[in-house]
Each structure stands twice: as structure tokens, then as C-alpha cells.
RODOLO-524499 format. One record per atom (N, C-alpha, C): residue in three letters; x, y, z. Coordinates in steps of 0.2 Angstrom, whole numbers, plus 5000, padded with zeros to 4 digits. Example, Ala and Ser with C-alpha at 12.3 -4.5 7.8 and 13.67 -1.06 7.14 Angstrom:
BEGIN
ALA506649725039/ALA506249785039/ALA506649845039/SER506449895035/SER506849955036/SER506450005039/
REM end
This chain:
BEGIN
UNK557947364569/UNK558047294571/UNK557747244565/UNK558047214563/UNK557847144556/UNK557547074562/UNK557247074557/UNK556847004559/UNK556646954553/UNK556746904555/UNK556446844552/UNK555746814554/UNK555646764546/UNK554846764548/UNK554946684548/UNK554446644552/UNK554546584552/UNK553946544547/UNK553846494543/UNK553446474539/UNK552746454543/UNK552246464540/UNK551546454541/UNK551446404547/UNK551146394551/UNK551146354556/UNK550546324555/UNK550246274556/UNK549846234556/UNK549146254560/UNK548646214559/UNK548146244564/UNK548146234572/UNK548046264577/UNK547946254581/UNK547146244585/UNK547246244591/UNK546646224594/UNK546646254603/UNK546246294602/UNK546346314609/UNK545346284616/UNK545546244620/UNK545146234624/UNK545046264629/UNK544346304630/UNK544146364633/UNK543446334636/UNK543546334645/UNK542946334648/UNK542746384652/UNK542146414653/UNK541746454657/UNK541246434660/UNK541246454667/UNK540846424673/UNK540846464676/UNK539946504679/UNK539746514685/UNK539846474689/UNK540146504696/UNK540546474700/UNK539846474707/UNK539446524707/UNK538646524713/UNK539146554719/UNK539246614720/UNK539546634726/UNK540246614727/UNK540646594724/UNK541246524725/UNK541946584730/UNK542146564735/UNK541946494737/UNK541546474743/UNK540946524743/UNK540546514750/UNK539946504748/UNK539746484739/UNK538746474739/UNK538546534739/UNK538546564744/UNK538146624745/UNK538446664747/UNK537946754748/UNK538346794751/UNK538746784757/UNK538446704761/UNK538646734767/UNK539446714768/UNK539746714773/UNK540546664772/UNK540546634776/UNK540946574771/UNK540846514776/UNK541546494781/UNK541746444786/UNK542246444788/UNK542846444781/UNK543446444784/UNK544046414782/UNK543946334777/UNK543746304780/UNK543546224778/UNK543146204773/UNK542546234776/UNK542146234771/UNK542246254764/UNK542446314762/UNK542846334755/UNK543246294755/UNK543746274757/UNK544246214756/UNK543746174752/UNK543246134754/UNK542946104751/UNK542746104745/UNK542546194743/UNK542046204738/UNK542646204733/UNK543146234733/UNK543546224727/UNK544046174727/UNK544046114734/UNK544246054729/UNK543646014724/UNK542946024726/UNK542345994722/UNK542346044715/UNK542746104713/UNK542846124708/UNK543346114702/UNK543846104708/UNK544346084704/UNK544346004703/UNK543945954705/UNK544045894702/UNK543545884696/UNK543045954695/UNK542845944689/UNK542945964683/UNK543546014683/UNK543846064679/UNK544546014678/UNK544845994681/UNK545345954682/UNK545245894674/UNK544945844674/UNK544745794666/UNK544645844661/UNK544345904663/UNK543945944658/UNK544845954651/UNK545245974657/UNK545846004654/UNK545646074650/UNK545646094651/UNK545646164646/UNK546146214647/UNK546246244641/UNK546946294642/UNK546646364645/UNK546146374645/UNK545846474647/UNK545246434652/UNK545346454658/UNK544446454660/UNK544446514663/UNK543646524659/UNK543246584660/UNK542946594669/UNK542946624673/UNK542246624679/UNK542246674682/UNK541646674683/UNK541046714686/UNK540846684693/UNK540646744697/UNK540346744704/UNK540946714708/UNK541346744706/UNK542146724712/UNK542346794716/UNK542246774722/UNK542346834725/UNK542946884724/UNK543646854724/UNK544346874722/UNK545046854718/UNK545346864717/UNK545946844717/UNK546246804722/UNK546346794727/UNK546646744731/UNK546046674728/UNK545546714730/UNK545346614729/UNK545346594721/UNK545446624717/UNK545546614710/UNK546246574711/UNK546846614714/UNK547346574715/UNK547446514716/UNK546946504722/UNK546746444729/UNK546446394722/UNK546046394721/UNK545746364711/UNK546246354707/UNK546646374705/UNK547246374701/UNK547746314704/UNK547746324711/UNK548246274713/UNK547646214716/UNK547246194716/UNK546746154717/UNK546946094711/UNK547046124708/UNK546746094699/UNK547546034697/UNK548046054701/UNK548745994702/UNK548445944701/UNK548745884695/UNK549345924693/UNK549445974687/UNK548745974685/UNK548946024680/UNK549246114683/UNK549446134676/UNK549746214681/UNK549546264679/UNK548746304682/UNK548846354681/UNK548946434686/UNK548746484680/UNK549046554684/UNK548346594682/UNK548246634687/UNK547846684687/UNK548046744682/UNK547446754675/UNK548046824670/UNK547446864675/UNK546946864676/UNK546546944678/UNK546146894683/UNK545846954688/UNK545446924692/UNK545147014695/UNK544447034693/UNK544247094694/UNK544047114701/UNK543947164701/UNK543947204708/UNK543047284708/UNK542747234703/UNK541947254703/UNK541947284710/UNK541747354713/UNK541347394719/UNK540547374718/UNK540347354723/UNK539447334724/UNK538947404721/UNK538647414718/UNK538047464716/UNK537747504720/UNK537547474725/UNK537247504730/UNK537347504738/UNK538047474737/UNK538447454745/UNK539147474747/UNK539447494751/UNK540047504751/UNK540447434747/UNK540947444747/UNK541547394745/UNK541547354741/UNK542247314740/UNK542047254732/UNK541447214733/UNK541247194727/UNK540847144726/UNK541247074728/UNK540647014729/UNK540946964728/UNK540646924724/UNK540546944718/UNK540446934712/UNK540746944706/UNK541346914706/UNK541946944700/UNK542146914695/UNK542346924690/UNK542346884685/UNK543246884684/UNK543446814681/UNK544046794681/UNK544346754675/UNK544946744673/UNK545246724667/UNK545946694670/UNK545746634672/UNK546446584673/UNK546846544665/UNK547246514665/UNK547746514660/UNK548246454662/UNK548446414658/UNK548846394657/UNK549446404655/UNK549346454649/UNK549946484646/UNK549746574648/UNK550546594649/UNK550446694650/UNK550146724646/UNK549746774651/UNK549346804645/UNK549946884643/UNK549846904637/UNK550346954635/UNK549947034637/UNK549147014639/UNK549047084643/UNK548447074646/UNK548447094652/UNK547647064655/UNK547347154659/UNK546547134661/UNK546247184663/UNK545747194663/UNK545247224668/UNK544647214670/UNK544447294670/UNK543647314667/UNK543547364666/UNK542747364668/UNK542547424674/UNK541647414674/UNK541247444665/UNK540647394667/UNK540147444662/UNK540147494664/UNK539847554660/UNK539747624660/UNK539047634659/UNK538747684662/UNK538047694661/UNK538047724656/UNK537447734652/UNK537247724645/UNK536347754643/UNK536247804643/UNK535647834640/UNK535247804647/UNK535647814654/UNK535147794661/UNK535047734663/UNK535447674659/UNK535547604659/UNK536047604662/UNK536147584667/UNK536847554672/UNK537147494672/UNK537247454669/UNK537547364670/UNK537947374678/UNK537647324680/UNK538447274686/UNK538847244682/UNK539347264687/UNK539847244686/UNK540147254680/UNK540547204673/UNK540947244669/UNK541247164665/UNK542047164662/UNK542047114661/UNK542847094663/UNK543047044661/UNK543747034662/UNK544047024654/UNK544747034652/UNK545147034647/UNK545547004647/UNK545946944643/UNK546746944643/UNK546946944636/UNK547446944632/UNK547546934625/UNK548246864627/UNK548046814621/UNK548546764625/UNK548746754614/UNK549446734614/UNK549746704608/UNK549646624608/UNK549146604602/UNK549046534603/UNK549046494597/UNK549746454595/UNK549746434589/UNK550046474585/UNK550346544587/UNK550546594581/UNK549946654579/UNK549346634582/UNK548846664583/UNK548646724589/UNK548246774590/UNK548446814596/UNK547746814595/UNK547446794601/UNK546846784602/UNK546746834610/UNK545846874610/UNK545646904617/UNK545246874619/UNK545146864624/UNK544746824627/UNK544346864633/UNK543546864632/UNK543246904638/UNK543046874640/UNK542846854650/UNK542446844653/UNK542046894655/UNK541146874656/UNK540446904656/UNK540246864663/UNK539946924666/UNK539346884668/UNK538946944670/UNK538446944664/UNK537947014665/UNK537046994668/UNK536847044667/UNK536247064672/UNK535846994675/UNK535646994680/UNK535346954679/UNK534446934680/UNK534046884681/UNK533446884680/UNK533246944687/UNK533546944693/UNK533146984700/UNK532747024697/UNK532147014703/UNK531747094701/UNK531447094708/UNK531747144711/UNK531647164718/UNK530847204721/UNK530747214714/UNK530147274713/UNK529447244711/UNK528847274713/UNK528247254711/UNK528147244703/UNK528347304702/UNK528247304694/UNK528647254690/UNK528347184688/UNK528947164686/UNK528847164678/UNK528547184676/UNK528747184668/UNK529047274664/UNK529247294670/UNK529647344672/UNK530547324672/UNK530347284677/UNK530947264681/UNK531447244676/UNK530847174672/UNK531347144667/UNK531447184662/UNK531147214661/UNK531347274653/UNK532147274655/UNK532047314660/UNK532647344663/UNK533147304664/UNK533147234664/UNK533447204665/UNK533847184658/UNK533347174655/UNK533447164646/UNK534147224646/UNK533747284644/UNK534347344642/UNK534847334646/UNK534947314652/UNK535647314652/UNK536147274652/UNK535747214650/UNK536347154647/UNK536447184638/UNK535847204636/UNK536047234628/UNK536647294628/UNK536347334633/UNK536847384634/UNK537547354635/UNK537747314639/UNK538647264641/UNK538847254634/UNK538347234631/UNK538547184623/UNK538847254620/UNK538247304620/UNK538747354614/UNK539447374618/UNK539347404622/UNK539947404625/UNK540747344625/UNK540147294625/UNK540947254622/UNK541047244616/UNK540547284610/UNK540947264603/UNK541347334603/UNK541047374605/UNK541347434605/UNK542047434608/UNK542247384614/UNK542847404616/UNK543247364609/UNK543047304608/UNK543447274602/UNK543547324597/UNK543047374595/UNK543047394590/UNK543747474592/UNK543447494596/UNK543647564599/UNK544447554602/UNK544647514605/UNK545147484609/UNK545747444608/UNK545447374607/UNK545747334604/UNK546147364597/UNK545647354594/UNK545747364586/UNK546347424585/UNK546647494589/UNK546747534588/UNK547547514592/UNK547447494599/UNK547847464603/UNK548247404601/UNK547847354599/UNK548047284598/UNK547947254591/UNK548147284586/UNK547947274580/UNK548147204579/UNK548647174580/UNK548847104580/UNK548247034582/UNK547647054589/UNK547147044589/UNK546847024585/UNK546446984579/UNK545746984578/UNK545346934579/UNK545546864583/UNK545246834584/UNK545046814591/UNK544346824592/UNK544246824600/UNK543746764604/UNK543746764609/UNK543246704611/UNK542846764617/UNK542346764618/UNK541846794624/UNK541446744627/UNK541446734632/UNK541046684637/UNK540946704643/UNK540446654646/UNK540046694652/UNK539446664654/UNK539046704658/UNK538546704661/UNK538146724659/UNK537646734653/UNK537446784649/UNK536646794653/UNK536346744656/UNK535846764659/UNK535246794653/UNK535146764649/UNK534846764644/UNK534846714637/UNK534246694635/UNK534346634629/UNK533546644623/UNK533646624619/UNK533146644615/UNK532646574615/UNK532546544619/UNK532046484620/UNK531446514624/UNK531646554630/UNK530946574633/UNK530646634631/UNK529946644632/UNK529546704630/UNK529846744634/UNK529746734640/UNK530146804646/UNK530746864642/UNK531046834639/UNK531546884635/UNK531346914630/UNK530946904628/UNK530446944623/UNK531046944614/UNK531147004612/UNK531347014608/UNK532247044609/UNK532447014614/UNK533047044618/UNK533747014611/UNK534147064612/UNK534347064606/UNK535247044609/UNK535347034615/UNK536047024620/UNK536446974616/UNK536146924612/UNK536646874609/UNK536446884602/UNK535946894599/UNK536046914594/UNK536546994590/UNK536547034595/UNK537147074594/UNK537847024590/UNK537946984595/UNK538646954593/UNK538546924585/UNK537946894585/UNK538046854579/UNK537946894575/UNK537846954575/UNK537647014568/UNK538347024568/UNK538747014572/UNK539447054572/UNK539947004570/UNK539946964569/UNK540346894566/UNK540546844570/UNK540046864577/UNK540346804581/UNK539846734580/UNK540146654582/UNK539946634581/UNK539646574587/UNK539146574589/UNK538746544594/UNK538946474595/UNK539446414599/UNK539646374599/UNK538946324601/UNK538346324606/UNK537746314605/UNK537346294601/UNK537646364593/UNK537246344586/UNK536846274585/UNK536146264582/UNK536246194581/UNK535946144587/UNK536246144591/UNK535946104597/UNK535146114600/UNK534846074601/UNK534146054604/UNK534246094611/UNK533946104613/UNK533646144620/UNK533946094624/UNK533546014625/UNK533745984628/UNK534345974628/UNK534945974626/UNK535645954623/UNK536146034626/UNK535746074628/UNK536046134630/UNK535946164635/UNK535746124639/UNK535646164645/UNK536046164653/UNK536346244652/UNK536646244659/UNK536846284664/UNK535946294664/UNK535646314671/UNK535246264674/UNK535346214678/UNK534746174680/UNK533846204682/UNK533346184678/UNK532846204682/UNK532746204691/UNK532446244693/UNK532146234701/UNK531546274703/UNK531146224707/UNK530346264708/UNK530046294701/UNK529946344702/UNK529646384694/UNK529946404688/UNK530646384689/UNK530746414686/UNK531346364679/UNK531146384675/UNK531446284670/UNK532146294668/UNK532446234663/UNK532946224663/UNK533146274657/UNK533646304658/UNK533946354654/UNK534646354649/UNK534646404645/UNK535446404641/UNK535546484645/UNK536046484649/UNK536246544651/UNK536846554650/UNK537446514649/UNK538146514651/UNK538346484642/UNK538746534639/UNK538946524632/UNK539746534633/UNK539846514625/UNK540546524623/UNK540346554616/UNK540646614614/UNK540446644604/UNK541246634602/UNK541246644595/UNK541946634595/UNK542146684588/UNK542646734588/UNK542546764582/UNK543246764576/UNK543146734570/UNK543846744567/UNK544246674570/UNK543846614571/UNK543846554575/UNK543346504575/UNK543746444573/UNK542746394572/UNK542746344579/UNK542046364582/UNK541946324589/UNK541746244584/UNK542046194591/UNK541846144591/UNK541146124595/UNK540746054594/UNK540446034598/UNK540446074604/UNK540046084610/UNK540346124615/UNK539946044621/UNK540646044625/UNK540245994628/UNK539946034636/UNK539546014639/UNK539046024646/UNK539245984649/UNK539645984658/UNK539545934661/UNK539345964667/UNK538945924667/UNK538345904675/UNK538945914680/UNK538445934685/UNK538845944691/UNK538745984697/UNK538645964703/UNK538245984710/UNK538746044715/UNK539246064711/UNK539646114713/UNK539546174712/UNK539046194709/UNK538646254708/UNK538046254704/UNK537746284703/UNK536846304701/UNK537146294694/UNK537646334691/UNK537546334682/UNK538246234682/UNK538246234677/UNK538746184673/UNK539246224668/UNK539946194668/UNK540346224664/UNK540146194657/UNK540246214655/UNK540246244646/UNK540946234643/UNK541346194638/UNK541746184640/UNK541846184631/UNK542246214625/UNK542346204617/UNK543246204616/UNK542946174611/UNK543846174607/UNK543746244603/UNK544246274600/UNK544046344597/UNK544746294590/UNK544546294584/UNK545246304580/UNK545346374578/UNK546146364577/UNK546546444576/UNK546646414571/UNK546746474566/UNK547146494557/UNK547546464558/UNK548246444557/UNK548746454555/UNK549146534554/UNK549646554554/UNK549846614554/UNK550646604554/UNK550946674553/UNK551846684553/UNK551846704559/UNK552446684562/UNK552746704568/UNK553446744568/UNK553646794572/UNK554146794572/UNK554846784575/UNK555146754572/UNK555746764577/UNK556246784580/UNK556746764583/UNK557146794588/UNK557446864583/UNK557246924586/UNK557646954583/UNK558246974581/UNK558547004576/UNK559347004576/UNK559547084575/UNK559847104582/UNK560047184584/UNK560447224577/UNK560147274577/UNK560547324574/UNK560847354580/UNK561747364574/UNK562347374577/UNK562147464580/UNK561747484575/UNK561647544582/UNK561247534588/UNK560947494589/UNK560547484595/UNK561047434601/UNK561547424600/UNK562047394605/UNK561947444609/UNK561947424615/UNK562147464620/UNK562947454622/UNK563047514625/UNK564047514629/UNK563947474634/UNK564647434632/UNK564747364634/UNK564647314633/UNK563947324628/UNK563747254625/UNK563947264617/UNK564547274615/UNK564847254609/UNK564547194605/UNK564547174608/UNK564447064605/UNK563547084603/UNK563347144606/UNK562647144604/UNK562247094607/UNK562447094614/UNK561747084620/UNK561547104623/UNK561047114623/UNK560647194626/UNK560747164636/UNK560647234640/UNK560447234647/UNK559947184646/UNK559947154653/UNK559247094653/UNK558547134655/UNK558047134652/UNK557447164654/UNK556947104653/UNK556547094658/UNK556047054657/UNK555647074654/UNK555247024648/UNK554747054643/UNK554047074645/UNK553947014652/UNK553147054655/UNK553347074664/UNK552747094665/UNK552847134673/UNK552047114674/UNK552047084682/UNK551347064684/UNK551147114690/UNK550747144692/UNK550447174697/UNK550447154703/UNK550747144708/UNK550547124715/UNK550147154720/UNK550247214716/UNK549547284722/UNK549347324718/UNK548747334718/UNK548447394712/UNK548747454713/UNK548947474705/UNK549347544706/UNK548847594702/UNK549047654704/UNK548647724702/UNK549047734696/UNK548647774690/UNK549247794685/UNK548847864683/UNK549147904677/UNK548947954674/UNK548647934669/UNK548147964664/UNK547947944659/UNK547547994656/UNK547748004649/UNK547548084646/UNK546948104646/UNK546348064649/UNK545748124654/UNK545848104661/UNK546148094665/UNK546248094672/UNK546548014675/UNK546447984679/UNK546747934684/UNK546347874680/UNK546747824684/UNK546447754685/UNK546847694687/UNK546647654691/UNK547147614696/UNK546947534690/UNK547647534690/UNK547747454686/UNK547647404694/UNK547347344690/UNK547147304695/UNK547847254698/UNK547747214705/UNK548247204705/UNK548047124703/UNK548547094698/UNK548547024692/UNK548647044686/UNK548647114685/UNK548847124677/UNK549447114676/UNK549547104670/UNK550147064667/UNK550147134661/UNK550947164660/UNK551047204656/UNK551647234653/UNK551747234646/UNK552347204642/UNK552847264646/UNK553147264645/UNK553947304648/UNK554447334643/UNK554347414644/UNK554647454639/UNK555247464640/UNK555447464648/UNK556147484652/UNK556047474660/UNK556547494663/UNK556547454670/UNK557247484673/UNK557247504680/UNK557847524686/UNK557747494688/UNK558147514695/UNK558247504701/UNK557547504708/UNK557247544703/UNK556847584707/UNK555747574705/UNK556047584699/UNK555547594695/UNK555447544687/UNK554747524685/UNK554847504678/UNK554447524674/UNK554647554667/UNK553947574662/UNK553747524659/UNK553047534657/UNK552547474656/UNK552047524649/UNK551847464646/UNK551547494640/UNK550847444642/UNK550447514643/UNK549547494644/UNK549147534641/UNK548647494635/UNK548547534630/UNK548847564625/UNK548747634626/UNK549247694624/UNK549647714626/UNK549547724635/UNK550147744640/UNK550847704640/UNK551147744643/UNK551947694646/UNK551947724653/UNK551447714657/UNK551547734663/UNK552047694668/UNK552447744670/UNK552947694673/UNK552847704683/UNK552947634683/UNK552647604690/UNK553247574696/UNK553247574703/UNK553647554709/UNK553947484707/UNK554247474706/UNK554647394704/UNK554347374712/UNK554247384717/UNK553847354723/UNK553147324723/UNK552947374718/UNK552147344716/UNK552047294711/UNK552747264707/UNK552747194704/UNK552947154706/UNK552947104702/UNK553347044704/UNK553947024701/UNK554247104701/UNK555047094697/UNK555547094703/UNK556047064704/UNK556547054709/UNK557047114711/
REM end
């Protein structure tokens, strides 16, 4: 198949917020009526609404519906849910309700939520969210974080916090490593990424000692949208009782230069959104291809192929093979489409082309 290239495209600019959401949309573990969440995400969504941002990152959302329920809050702007993770609690039966999610205004080309892995006896919670989205001719990935956090359940607390330390360090290698290990081998098109979050961690207080969770990225070429700003200027985790005002919640940007990052106050949850412009390169883009006469198919003389949609979104988490054993794609994943029946469609995830129920998508 020949292709054409189209000339250089101009920079772009893509607007990306991330915000712990504090339980959302009940505050806390407990649940609240029906009504009461009504409340907490329209008080979310008229703060995110002026913000306008093309990606928001978040944390502490119980699921995918209410991610939805958020998404359609935010009218009139439009967005769509790419990933919304499905984390199992550590030491309790069933999901968490602390997930981490990636909404969108434009489709993402591939999305996916994966737990941390224990690690030399270091465990992380929970894990992160993924989508890759085409912006400006650019193909950018995008992670949502919300790693360990300060609790310490236990008497020994300079124990606790060690512990706590290595395992927000541990997430981080883990995330350069899937960029490096994954991305890179899978999605070579990739190189420019944004990582944001709840990092639960900053280099202004002693308590973190010599923790190395953000400095990892910056060794790696990420760069800290933060940079630069006064402590006062960056804070958003509000102080309460003992414990002071904090930088928890970032944006790093790699292969991308962050703007000012703006903070805005706000009583709809414990952290404040974090909210930057990222500019993109310029780059070639492809376009429309033009079929080689052997790949016509019979009946399409004129050389138009059968209709096949290019993505397939998940409606219900499906099981697949995978060359050391199983693993259930979540259900929000969006996945490029290799072929398609009546019956069945094949999907390229990663490496695999595992082919899935046309029932369990959102194909007609």
C-alpha cells in the first residue's frame, strides 16, 4: 500500500489536568446516597469545566461508571472515558475504590490499566492507567499515578515510612521500564509522554529523606512542570492539624516542554487540580492511503475495501491468551482492529491479535 506524506505541521499544544478526586464520588470509604454523589461531581465538574483541558488525569475514583457520570457532568464540553482501572484491594476481597482514570476529549488509539508488581519484597497499591492519543501529528502516552501513600498503620514508624518510600521508588522504575521495555518495542511511534498524578511525595520536607520517586524521572529526561516555582506557588495538598502544605500532585513531561502549570483552589476535594499546557514538535503525518491493486478485495474492483472500523472499545472485561499464560483486558479499553465477522473481532493488543466476542464491544 503507497502512502503519501503531508508537510511538516505546526506546533501544537496539548492541555492536560490531574486531580485527586478524595474518594470520589463519596469522600470516603463510606457510600453515600444517590444524591449526594450527584453533588460531588457536579462540584467537580464545574471546576474542571473553565479549566478546559484536552486529557484529565484522576485518581481515587471508584469506577468507570462514575468516571462516565464526570465526563457527562462537564456539558458542554465532550468528553469520553479512554481507561478507567479495575485495582483488587491488597488485603480485602474485591476492587478497590481507589482507581485511577484517563478521560479525553479526543479517542485515544490505545488504552490500559496494569497493577505494580512486587519487586525485591516491595509491593506498590494499586498500578497505573495508560492511553496513547495522536496530537498535532504527534503521538503522545499518557500515564495516570497515584502511588503509595504517607499511612503508617504500625508503631514503628520510621519503618513504615521507609517502606513507604521504596514503594513509590519501586512504581517509578517500573514505569520507566514499561516505557522502555513496552512502549518502545510495541509503540515505537511513541516518544513523547506526559506522567501525572498523585505522587504522595516532594522534595521540600525532611520526612522523605533522600527519596528518589521524582528524581528517577528527571534522571530520565522527564521534565518536572513545577520546576522553578517557590513552595508557596506550588502547593496542592492543603495543610491540616499537623501536617503542612504540600506539593503531592504533578505533571513531568518527556520529549515536550511544560508550561507554567497552573493550581486552582478548590473544596471539592483534599488535593487541587494541577492543570499545564505541554507543547508538541511539529511532525509528518500520514495520509489517506491509496490501495494497491493486489489488495482489492472481490467485488471491490473500484478498490474499496469491506467497511471495518479502525478502533473497538470494550464493554465487558474479556479474558485473552498471552504467551506466558491469561489476562483480562479491562472493560474501556479501546483497540486498533485488525479484522472483524459476524461473530467475532481481531484486535492488536501489544504483540497479540487476540481475537474477542463482537458482544463484548461496542461494535453493532
Amino acid at each position: 500500500m503507497l502512502a503519501s506524506v503531508a508537510p511538516t505541521l505546526p506546533a501544537a499544544t496539548v492541555r492536560v489536568t490531574t486531580w485527586n478526586l478524595e474518594w470520589f464520588p463519596n469522600g470516603s470509604p463510606k457510600e453515600l446516597p444517590a444524591s449526594e454523589q450527584d453533588k460531588r461531581i457536579a462540584a467537580a465538574a464545574n471546576v474542571l469545566r473553565p479549566l478546559n483541558p484536552d486529557i484529565i488525569l484522576l485518581q481515587e475514583v471508584r469506577d468507570y461508571d462514575v468516571c462516565a457520570r464526570l465526563a457527562n457532568a462537564i456539558a458542554p464540553r465532550t468528553y469520553q472515558v479512554a481507561i478507567c482501572s479495575a485495582f483488587r484491594e491488597p488485603f480485602t476481597p474485591g476492587v478497590g475504590k481507589q482507581q485511577v482514570a484517563i478521560l479525553a476529549k479526543l479517542p485515544a488509539q490505545a488504552a490500559w490499566s496494569e497493577s505494580w508488581k512486587a519487586m525485591d519484597g516491595v509491593d506498590p497499591p494499586r498500578g497505573f492507567a495508560f492511553a496513547w492519543f495522536k496530537i498535532g501529528g504527534t503521538d503522545v502516552g499518557i500515564y495516570s499515578l497515584h502511588l503509595k501513600s504517607n499511612l503508617i498503620m504500625k508503631s514503628d514508624k520510621t519503618v513504615e515510612a521507609h517502606k513507604n518510600i521504596r514503594k513509590r521508588e519501586v512504581a517509578i522504575d517500573q514505569l520507566l521500564n514499561h516505557i522502555r521495555d513496552v512502549i518502545a518495542p510495541a509503540m515505537p511511534m511513541v516518544k513523547s509522554f506526559v506522567v501525572g498524578g498523585d505522587f504522595n511525595t516532594n522534595v521540600d520536607q525532611p520526612d522523605f529523606g533522600q527519596e528518589t520517586t521524582l528524581t528517577k524521572l528527571t534522571a530520565a529526561g522527564f521534565r518536572n512542570s513545577m520546576e522553578g516555582a517557590a513552595p508557596v506557588q506550588r502547593i496542592t495538598h492543603p495543610g491540616s492539624g499537623p501536617y503542612p502544605d504540600a506539593t503531592f500532585d504533578y505533571l513531568f513531561g518527556s520529549n515536550l516542554v511544560p508550561a507554567k502549570p497552573l493550581i486552582t483552589p478548590s473544596k471539592a476535594s483534599d488535593h487541587y487540580p494541577v492543570t499545564c499546557d505541554f507543547s508538541l514538535g511539529g511532525s509528518y503525518v500520514q495520509t489517506t492511503p491509496v490501495p494497491n491493486r493486489s489488495q482489492v478485495q472481490p467485488g471491490n474492483e473500484d478498490g474499496k475495501k469491506a467497511a471495518v472500523p479502525q478502533f473497538v472499545t470494550l464493554i465487558q472485561p474479556v479474558k485473552i491468551k498471552i504467551a506466558y499464560g491469561e489476562m483480562v483486558l479491562p472493560r474501556g479499553l479501546k483497540l486498533p482492529v485488525i479484522s472483524r465477522n459476524g461473530q467475532s473481532v481481531t484486535v492488536k493488543y501489544l504483540d497479540e491479535t487476540p481475537t474477542i466476542p463482537v458482544s463484548a464491544t461496542d461494535l453493532k
